[in-house]
N, C-alpha and C positions, 0 to 999 in steps of 0.2 A: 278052168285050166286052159281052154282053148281059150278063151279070150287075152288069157296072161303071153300065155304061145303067139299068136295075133301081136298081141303089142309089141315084144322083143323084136319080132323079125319088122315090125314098120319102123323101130327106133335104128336098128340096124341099117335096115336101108337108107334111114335118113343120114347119118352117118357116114355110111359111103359116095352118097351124094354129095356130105360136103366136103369130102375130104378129095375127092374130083375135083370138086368147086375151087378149092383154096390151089391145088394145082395148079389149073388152069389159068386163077388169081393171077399165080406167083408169076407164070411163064408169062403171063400178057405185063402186069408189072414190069419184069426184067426189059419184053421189048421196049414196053412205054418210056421208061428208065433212061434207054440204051438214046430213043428218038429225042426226047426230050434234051437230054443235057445235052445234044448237039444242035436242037433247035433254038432253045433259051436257058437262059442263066437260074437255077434254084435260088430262091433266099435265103440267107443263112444268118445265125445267130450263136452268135458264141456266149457261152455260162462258161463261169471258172468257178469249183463247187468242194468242198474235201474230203475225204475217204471217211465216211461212216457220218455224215450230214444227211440232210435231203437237198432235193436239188429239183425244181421245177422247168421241164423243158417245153417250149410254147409251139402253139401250132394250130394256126386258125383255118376253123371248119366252119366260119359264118357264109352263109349261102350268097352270091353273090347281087340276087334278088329273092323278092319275099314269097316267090313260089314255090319256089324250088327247097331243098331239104338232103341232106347228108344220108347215103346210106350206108357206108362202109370207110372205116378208120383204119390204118394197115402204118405199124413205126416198123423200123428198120434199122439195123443197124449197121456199120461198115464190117464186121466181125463173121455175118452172115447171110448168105440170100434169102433165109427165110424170116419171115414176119416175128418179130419178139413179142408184140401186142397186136391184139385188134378189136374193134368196134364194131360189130356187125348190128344195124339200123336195116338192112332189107327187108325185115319177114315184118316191119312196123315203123311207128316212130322210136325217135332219137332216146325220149325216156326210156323205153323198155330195150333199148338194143342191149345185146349181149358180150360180154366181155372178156378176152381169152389171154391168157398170158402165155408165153414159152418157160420152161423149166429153169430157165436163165435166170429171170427176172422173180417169178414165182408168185409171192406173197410182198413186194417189195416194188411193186408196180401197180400206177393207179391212176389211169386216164380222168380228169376231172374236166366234163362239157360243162358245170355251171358258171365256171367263171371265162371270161373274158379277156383274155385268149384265152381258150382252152389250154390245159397243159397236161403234161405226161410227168408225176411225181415219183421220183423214186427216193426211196427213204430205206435202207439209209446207200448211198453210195458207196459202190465198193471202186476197186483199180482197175477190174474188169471192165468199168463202164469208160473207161476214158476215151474216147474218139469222136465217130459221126454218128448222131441218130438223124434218122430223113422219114417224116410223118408225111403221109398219102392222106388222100381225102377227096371222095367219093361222091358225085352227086345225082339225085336222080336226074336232074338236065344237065346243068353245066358241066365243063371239064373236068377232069381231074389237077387237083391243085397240089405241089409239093412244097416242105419244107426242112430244111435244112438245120439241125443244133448241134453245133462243137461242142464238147464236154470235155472241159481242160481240169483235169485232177491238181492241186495245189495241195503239197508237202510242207507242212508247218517248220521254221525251225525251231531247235532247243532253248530252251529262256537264258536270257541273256547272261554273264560271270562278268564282275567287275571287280579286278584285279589292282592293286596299289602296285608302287613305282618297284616295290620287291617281287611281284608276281603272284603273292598271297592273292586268293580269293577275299573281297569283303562282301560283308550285305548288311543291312539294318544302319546301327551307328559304330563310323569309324573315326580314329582318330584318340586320343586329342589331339591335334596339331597346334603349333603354336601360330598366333599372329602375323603374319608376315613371311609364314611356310609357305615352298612350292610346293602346289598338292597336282598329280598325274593319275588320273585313271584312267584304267583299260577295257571296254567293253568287247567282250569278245561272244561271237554269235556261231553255232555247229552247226552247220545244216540248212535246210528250207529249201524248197524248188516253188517258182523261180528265186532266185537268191536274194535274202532279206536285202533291204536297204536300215543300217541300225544308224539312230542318229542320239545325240545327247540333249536333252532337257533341265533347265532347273525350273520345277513347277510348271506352268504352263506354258516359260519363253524357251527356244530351240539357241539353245548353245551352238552345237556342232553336229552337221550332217556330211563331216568327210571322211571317207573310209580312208583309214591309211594301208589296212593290209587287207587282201580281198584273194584268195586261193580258191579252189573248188569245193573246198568243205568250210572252211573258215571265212570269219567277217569278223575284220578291227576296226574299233574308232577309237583315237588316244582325245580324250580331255585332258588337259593342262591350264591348271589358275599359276600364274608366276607369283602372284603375292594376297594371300591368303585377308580379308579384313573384316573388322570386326561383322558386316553385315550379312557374312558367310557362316556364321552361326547357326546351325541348328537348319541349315539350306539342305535341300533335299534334291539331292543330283541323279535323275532316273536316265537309263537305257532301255530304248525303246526299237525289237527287232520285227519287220513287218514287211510282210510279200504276198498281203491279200487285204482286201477290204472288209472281207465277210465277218471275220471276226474283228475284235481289239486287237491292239500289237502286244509281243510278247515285252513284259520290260521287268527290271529291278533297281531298287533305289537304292541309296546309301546318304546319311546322313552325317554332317560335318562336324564332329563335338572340335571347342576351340579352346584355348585357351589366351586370356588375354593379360598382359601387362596393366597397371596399376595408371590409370589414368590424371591421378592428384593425389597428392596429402599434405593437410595443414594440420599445424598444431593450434589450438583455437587459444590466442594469446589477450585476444582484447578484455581488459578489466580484469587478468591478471592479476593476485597480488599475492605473494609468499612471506609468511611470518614466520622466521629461527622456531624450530619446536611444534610448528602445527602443523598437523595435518591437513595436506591439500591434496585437491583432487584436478590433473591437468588432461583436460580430449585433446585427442589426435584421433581424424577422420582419413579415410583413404576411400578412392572412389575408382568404379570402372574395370577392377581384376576380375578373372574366373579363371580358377576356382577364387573366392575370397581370400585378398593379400594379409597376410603376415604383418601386424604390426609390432617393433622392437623398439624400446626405449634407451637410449644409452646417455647418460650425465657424460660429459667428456666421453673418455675412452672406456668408461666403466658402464657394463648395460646395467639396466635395471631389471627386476622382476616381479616386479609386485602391480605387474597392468594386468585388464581382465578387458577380454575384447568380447563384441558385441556385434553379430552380423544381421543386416537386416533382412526382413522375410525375401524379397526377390533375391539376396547374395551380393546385389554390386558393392553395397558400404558399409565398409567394416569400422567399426568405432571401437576405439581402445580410450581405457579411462584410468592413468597413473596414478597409484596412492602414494605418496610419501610426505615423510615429517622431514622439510630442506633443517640442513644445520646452519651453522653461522658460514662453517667453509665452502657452503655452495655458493658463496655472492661471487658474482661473475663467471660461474661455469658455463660453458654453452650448453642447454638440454635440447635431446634433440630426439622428432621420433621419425624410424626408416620402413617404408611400406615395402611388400618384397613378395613377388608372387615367385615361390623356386621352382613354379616348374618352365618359366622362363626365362630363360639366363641374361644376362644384364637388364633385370625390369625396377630394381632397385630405385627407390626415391625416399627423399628424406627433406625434411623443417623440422625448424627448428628456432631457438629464442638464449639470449642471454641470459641469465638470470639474474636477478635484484633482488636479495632477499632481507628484509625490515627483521630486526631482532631487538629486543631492548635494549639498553646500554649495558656494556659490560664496564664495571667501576672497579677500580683497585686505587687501595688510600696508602701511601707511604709518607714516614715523615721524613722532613724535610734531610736532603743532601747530607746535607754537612753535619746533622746530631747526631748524638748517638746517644741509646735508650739509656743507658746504666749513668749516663755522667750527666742528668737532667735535676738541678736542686731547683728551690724554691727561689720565685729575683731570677732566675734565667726567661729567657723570651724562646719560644716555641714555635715553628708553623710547622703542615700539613698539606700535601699535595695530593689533589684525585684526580688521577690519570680516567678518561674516561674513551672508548668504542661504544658506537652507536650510530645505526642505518636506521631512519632519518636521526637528526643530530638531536643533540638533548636539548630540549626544550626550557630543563627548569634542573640546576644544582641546588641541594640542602646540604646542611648537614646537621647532624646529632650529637649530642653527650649523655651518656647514660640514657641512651634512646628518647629523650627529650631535643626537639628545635632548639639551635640557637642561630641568632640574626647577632651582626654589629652591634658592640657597647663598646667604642670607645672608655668608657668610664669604666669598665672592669676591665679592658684589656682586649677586647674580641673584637677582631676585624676579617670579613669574609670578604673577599676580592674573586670570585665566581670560582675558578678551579683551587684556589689557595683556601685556609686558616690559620690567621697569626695570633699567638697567646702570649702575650705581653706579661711578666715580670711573673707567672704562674707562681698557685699557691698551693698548699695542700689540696683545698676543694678544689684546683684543676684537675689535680689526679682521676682517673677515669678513663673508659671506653669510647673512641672518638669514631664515627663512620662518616661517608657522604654519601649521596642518592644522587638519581638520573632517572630522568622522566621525556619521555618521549612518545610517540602514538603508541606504541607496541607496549609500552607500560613503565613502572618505576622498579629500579633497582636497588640495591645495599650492597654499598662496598663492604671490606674484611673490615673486622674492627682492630682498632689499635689499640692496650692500651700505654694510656700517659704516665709511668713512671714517673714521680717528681717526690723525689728522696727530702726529708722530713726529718727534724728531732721527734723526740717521743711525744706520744699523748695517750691520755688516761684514756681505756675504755669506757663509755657512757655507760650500757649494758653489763652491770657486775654488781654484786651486794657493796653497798655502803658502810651497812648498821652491823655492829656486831655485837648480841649481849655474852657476857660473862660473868661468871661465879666467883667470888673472892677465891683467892688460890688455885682455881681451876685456869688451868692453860687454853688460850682460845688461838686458831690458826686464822690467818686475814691472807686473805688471795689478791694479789693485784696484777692486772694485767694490762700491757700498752701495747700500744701499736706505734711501729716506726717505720723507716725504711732508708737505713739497712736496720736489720733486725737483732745486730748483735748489740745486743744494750745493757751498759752497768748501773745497776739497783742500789738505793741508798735507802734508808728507811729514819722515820726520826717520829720522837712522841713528842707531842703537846700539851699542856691542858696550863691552866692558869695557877697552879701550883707547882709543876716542875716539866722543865725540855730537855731530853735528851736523847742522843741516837740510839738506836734499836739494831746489835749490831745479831741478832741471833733470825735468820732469814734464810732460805734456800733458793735458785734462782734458775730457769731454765727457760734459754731463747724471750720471750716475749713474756713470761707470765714468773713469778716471786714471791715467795707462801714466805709471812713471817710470824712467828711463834709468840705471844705476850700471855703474860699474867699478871692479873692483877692483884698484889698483895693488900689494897686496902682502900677505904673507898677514894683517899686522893687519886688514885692511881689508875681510874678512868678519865679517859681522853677522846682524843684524836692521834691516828697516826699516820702520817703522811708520808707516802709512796712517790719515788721518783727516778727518771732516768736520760743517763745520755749516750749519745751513738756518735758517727763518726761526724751527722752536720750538726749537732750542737747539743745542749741540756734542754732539759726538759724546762716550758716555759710554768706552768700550773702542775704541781703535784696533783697526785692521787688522796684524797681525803678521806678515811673510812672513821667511825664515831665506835668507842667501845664504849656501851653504858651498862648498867646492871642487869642478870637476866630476868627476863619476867617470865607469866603467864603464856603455856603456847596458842596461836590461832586458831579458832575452828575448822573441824574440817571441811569442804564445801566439794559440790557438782556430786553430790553423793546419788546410785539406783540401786532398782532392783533386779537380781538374778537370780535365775532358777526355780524361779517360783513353780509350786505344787501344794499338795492340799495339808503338807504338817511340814514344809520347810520355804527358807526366804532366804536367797541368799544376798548380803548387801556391800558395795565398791563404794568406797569415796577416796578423794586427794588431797592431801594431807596439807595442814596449813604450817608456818611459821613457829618451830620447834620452841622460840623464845629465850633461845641460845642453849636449852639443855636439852637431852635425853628425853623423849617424851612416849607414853602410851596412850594408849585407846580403848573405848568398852562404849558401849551400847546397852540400854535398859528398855525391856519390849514391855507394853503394859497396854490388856486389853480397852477399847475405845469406848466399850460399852460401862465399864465400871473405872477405869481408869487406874485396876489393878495389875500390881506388878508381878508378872511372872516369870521371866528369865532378866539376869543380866553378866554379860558375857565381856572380857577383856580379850584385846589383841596387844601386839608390838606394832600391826600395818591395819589400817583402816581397812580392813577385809573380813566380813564376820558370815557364817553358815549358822544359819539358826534353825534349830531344827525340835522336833517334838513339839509342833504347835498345833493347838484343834483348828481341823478343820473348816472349812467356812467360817475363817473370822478375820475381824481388825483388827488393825494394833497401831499402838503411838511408837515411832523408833528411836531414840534419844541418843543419838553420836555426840559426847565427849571426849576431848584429846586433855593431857596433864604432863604435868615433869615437877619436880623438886617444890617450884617456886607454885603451884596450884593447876588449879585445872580450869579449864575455857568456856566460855558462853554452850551450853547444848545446841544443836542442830535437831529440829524434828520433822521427822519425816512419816509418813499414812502409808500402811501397808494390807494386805490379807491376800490369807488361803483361798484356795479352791476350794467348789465344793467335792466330796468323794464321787468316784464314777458308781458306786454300788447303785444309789439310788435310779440312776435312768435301767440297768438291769429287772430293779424292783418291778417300775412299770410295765417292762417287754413281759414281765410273769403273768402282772395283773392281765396285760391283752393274751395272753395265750389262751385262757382257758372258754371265753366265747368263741375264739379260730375254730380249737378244738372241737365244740360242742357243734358247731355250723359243718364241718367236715362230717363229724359221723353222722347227722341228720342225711345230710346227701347221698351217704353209701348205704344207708336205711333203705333212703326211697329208689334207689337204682336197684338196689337187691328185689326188692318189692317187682319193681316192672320188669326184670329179667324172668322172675317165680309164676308174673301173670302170663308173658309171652310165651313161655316153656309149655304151662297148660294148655295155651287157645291151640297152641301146636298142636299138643295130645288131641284134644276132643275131637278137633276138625279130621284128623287120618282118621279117628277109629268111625267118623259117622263114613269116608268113604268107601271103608272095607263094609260097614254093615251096607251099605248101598250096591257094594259091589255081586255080594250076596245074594241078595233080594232079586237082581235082575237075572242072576245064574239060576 
């Protein structure tokens, strides 16, 4: 306890020793102070440093020779006479000296001797430190040496607002602006001590460094581009405000979005070619807008709508690609396509091309001027004119009759002179359907067809029965019919035969065709009776001859099948021959193939027979006969059979059933079986664990 008591009161007294000491410091200090700055000039250094930075302030204690040695460091400041730090090196060396702060400085002050000047670091700087610090230094021989550090506090300003020609604030990307716009910005700077200088940049070259407005709190600089061009795209226009070096300057940028007018557009015409009715595809390209120009197609004043456009990956070129099928009315329209960026007003541009559009020929056949259809006879002379359109011209005129070529015959009357056809002295076989053709790249055409009225006395139809049998006493009807033109024609009728001629006046008659009634009472009295007629160009040149001879036997029937067939019925169609002038019937005699017995035979009035009740799976011979009055006709035979009965395939699904069957229950035999063994091994195995379980209880 005394020894502790001991210690206190020598720490004490040390204590008041030094605190004597530093008095007497101070007082000799001040004289020193007061002598010196009237003897010689301090050195001085000025830092410019910023509120809440660090700030290193220099001040060299290198001994002035290598004997000598620092013992006492004493900063100062202009704020107070008393020392704010010191370095006390008396009671040793410079490494172990001791270090004292004032309550000022605190934790915030930190004299560093290893480097070179020494310096006095204060971290962080406050506003309180702004003025003069003046560092002492002490040597055990040489003088006392002072030094001098200004500490200029710098006031940052606000980061920079750049304002458009409205006074909006912008930042990032403004605009669009269009091409050729005056663009004005405003940088405007609040604050900073000493007061920034703000200047304008694009990128790393210096636009403008002229303040145009400068107040005590405010800083302007106006940028102004008069004419805005393409290269000003996406440029980056930064304001930069700065009134220290220590840091970077404050700045902010703005970026130019543009927009641009349509640099070109062609419509891509070379090797062109439009055909009436096909579909073509025509490019128009446009080059150099942004955003991507608008391409419109317009035929004359009429737009089109049926283009699809196409922008490429970077946006400058926009390709549009027109579908249409030209008509024949588009030859000579101008087509035209107009590029158009709308969001800059008059950027409109347009090409464009004539158009020539290749279509086949269009043929039309009229005849000649001065005929006229209805008053065309036989011995009259005829031409025909084809008027023909066609882009490129026709290459190659034809013409046709009843869709047959005809070329020049002089000798029958036919002469083609390229757009004409003259028919000389026409005859009935003129009559007919006349066109002409046109043939050019794009293809061949067919005019209307004409036809050739050429009015005619009467003539026999080729196509009509000739032969008529008849029964004695039995009345037969004979049809004759002609062709004329005009068509109102008077009928005369007359019989022939080498025993007696006379007219046949009992007949009926209508337009074109003349049903006349005979009978023959005996056998003179078969003939010929000839048909005849005349119109308004003349009689008829060759009657109509038809033959009445006796009736006979009718023809067989032929092209006869089978229908309906199944397993006991056959049904059978044929078409009926040559009646033999009378009334005739039909039957059918079925007789099986294997015996060649007869087992049904059946009559009709129509070669249509259903036969039905026949066995089963079998053949048969079919024997079609047709008859009337005067006998009956050659047979027709025809091979037929049944089906066999469905019952039998039945039979066999019986026969297979009953092995299924037998194989099925075998199965459910032996599953039952393995279910009866499984159930037991079950049983046996518990009951050995409960007797097991026992045994260990």
């Amino acid at each position: 306890m005394a020894k502790i008591l001991k210690t206190e009161k020598t720490y004490i007294s040390y204590m008041l020793l030094l605190s004597s000491t530093s008095c007497c410091l101070l007082c000799t200090a001040i004289t020193e102070n007061l002598l010196t700055s009237i003897s010689e000039k301090i050195p001085r250094t000025e830092i410019y440093t910023l509120v809440g930075h660090p700030a290193q302030l220099p001040c060299d204690i290198s001994p002035a020779f290598p004997s000598d040695e620092v013992s006492l460091v004493l900063w100062y400041n202009n704020k107070s006479p008393s020392p704010v730090y010191s370095l006390d090196a008396r009671q040793g060396s410079l490494s172990y000296s001791r270090h004292w702060r004032s309550d000022e400085l605190a934790s915030r002050a930190y004299f560093n001797i290893k480097d070179v000047p020494a310096h006095l670091t204060l971290d962080p700087v406050t506003e309180g430190d702004e003025g003069v610090f003046t560092c002492r230094v002490d040597f055990h021989k040489a003088r006392t040496r002072y030094w001098e550090v200004g500490v200029n506090l710098v006031v940052l300003p606000n980061k920079p607002v750049i304002r458009d020609e409205t006074g909006q604030p912008q930042q990032s990307l403004i605009g669009p602006y269009n091409e050729g716009d005056i663009l004005t910005l405003t940088c405007e700077v609040l604050g900073g001590k000493p007061q920034p200088n703000v200047t304008w940049w694009r990128e790393s070259v210096l636009l403008d460094n002229f303040i145009e407005v400068k107040t005590s709190s405010t800083v302007k600089n106006i940028l102004k581009i008069p004419f805005l061009q393409r290269h000003d795209l996406m440029a980056a226009f930064i304001c930069e405000a700065s009134n220290t070096d220590l840091i970077l300057p404050f700045s902010t940028s703005v970026t130019v979005d543009l927009n641009f007018r349509p640099l070109e557009v062609h419509l891509v015409a070379e090797g062109l070619h439009l055909s009436a009715g096909k579909r073509a595809e025509i490019e128009c390209y446009t080059a150099g807008s942004r955003p991507p120009a608008r391409i419109s197609w317009w035929k004359g004043n009429v737009r089109l709508l049926t283009a699809k456009s196409v922008v490429s990956v970077n946006g400058n070129i926009t390709t549009s690609i027109l579908t249409f099928a030209p008509s024949l009315e588009d030859n000579g329209i101008y087509l035209s396509c107009a590029a158009e960026n709308r969001l800059v007003p008059g950027s409109d541009m347009e090409d464009g091309i004539k158009l020539e559009i290749h279509y086949a020929p269009q043929v039309f056949l009229r005849l000649g001027s001065k005929l006229r259809h209805s008053h065309i006879q036989e011995g009259n002379d005829v031409y025909f004119e084809c008027n023909i359109r066609a882009n490129p011209s026709a290459s190659f005129i034809g013409w046709t009759f009843e869709g047959q070529e005809i070329y020049t015959n002089t000798e029958s009357g036919i002469i083609v002179s390229n757009q004409t056809l003259v028919l000389q002295k026409v005859q009935l076989s003129s009559r007919g359907h006349y066109t002409c053709t046109a043939t050019n790249m794009e293809g061949r055409r067919e005019s209307n067809s004409i036809f050739l009225r050429v009015q005619y006395a009467p003539v026999c139809v080729p196509q009509q029965t000739f032969v008529y049998r008849a029964a004695l006493n039995d009345p037969v009807q004979v049809t004759c019919e002609l062709r004329s033109d005009p068509t109102d024609i008077i009928f005369s009728w007359l019989f022939n035969n080498s025993y007696n001629n006379h007219e046949v006046v009992t007949f009926v008659s209508k337009g074109t065709v003349s049903t006349a009634t005979y009978t023959p009472k005996s056998k003179y009295e078969f003939g010929t009776l000839l048909c005849a007629g005349s119109n308004s160009v003349g009689e008829q040149q060759n009657p109509c001859s038809f033959s009445i001879i006796p009736a006979g036997v009718p023809e067989p029937v032929r092209n006869c099948s089978f229908v309906n067939q199944t397993d006991n019925e056959i049904g059978l169609e044929c078409i009926e021959g040559y009646d033999g002038g009378l009334k005739q019937q039909f039957y059918v005699e079925v007789e099986e193939s294997l015996n060649n017995k007869l087992i049904l035979n059946i009559s009709s009035s129509r070669p249509l027979f259903s036969i039905q009740n026949l066995p089963p799976g079998s053949s048969f011979n079919f024997k079609i006969y047709s008859f009337n009055m005067q006998g009956k006709s050659d047979p027709v035979v025809y091979k037929g059979y049944t089906f066999e009965p469905f019952g039998d395939h039945s039979d066999q699904e019986k026969n297979w059933a009953v092995p299924i069957n037998a194989l099925l229950t075998a199965l459910v035999s032996i599953l039952v079986v393995l279910i009866v063994i499984a159930v037991c091994a079950v049983f046996i195995l518990k009951l050995r664990l409960i007797t097991r379980g026992k045994y260990y209880a």
